[in-house]
C-alpha positions, 0 to 999 in steps of 0.5 A, spaced: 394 486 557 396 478 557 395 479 549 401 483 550 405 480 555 405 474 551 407 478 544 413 480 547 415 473 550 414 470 543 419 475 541 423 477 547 431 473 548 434 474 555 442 473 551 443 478 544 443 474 538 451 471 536 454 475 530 461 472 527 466 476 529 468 481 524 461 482 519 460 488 520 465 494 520 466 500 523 468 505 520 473 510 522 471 517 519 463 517 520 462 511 526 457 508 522 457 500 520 457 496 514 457 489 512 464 486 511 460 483 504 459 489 502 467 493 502 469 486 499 465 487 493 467 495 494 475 494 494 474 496 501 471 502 501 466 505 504 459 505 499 457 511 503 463 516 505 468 513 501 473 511 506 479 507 503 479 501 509 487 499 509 488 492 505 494 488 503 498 486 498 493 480 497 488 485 496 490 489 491 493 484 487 486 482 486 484 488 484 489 489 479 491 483 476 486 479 470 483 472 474 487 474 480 493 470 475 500 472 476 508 470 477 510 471 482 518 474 484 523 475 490 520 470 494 526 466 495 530 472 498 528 472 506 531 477 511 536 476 516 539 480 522 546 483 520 547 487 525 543 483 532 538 489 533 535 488 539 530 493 542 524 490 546 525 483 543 530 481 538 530 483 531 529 475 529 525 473 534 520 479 531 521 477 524 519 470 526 513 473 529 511 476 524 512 471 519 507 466 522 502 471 523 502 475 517 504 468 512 508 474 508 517 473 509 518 481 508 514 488 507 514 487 499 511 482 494 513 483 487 508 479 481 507 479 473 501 478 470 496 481 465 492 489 467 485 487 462 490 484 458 496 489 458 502 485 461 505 490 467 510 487 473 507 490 480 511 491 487 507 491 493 508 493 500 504 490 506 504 494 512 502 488 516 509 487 516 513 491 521 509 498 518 510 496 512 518 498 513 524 499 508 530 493 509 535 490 505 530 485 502 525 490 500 530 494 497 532 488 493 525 485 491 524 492 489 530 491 484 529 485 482 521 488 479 525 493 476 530 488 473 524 485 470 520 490 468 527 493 463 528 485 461 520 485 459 519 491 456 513 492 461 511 497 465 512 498 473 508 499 479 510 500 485 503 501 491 507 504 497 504 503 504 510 504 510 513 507 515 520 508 513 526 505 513 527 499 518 530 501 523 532 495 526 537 495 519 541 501 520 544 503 515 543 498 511 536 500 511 537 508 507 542 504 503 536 501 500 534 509 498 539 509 493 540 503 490 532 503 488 534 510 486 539 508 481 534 502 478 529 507 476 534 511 474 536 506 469 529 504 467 527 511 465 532 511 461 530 505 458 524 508 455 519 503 460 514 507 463 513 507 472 507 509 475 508 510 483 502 509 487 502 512 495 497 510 499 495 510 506 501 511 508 507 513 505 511 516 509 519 517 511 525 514 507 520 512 501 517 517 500 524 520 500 526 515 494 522 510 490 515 513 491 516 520 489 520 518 482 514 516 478 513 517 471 506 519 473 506 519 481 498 519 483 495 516 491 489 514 494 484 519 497 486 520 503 492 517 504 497 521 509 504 521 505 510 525 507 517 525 509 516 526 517 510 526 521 506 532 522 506 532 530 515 532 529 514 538 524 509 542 528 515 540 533 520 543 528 518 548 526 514 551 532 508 553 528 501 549 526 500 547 521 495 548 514 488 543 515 490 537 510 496 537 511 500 531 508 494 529 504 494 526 498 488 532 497 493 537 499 499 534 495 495 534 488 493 541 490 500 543 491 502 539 484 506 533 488 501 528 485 499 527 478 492 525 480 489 521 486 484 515 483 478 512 488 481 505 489 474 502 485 476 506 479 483 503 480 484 498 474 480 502 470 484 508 471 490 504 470 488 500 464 487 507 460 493 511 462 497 504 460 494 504 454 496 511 452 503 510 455 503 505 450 502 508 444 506 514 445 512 509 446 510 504 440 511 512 436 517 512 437 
């Protein structure tokens, strides 16, 4: 019996063993945990279910671009507070928040760089900023990547991840819903290929716009895109809804998305479809 007593001693510990914080990730759909290493070298999917953790316009740039190498446009133009919004806290004293604890100036970036060497201009948004919300600097970042894309010939991406418009710019905010309308619209008659990609989520004033007027529009497993929010619908119209409703999985059922592809197979999806966009216009 001692000799047991003194086994468990040489292994007992009165205070758990301290972990870092945030090394293993829960992860929402099955409560089970993974080390953060591995979602990292997995784009931040879960190995076992498939789970498309949330990541930022850092990441995905990352896993697009070669070398994580690109030119980066748009920065310069910062957001302002025309209308002097005020709800629970000033509009600029929100901006300033989230500026100094995101590192972004708006919920858009917009870089230039090299997809397995095919040049393509990418348009992110981040939804660590205000929801990832439309206002008049993403509408303008936004032009300026379709400016670029028409005047290098190259290929647009747009990743949406947001709320819908910002409400904090009114009026100014929808404006943004046509006039990045019109450029694409331009661009399309220039021949130069636009691929939307919605992610989790896409909802409201960019789904009304941009993020449905692909060439080719394709989504993330499991990514809730929509106009409203199923709880306003279901309000609406006084009735339930189908399971999976507004699911990137109900949408491509119901011939709203061209395909949806696993973030992991990502670059290499993208890369083929390019390839085949370019040569079909090198035909003509």
């Amino acid at each position: 019996m001692s000799w047991f007593k003194r086994q468990g001693s040489n292994i007992h510990t009165d205070k758990p063993k301290e972990m870092p914080e945030g090394v293993w990730i829960k992860v929402p759909t099955t409560g089970e945990t993974v080390h953060r290493r591995e979602l990292v070298e997995n784009n931040w999917v879960d190995p076992g279910s498939g789970y498309h953790f949330s990541i930022g316009s850092d990441e995905y740039f990352e896993i697009i671009f070669d070398d994580s190498k690109y030119e980066e446009f748009g920065q310069h133009i910062m957001p302002t507070d025309p209308l002097e919004f005020s709800d629970r806290k000033k509009y600029n004293e929100r901006l300033v928040e989230t500026q100094q604890k995101t590192g972004l100036t708006d919920a858009v970036r917009v870089g230039k760089g090299k997809i397995n060497g095919l040049d393509l201009v990418v348009a992110c948004m981040d939804f660590r900023f205000i929801g990832g919300s439309m206002g008049s600097v993403v509408g303008e970042r936004l032009a300026i990547a379709i400016d670029t894309a028409r005047d290098t010939k190259s290929p647009l991406l747009i990743i949406s991840k947001s709320g819908g418009a910002r409400m904090m710019e009114s009026v100014l905010s929808l404006m943004q819903m046509a006039k990045t309308s019109a450029k694409l619209a331009r661009l399309s008659e220039d021949g130069v290929p636009y691929i939307s990609l919605m992610t989790d989520p896409t909802t409201g004033g960019v789904t009304a716009s941009y993020a449905m007027l692909g060439d080719f529009n394709i989504a993330e497993p499991g990514a809730l895109i929509g106009f409203a929010g199923p709880r306003v619908i279901r309000q609406t119209i006084g009735r339930d809804l189908p399971d999976g409703f507004q699911t990137s999985e109900y949408l491509l059922e119901h011939g709203f998305l061209d395909f949806i592809i696993p973030r992991t197979k990502l670059k290499r999806r993208l890369t083929r479809l390019l390839k085949l966009l370019q040569n079909k216009y090198n035909e003509k």
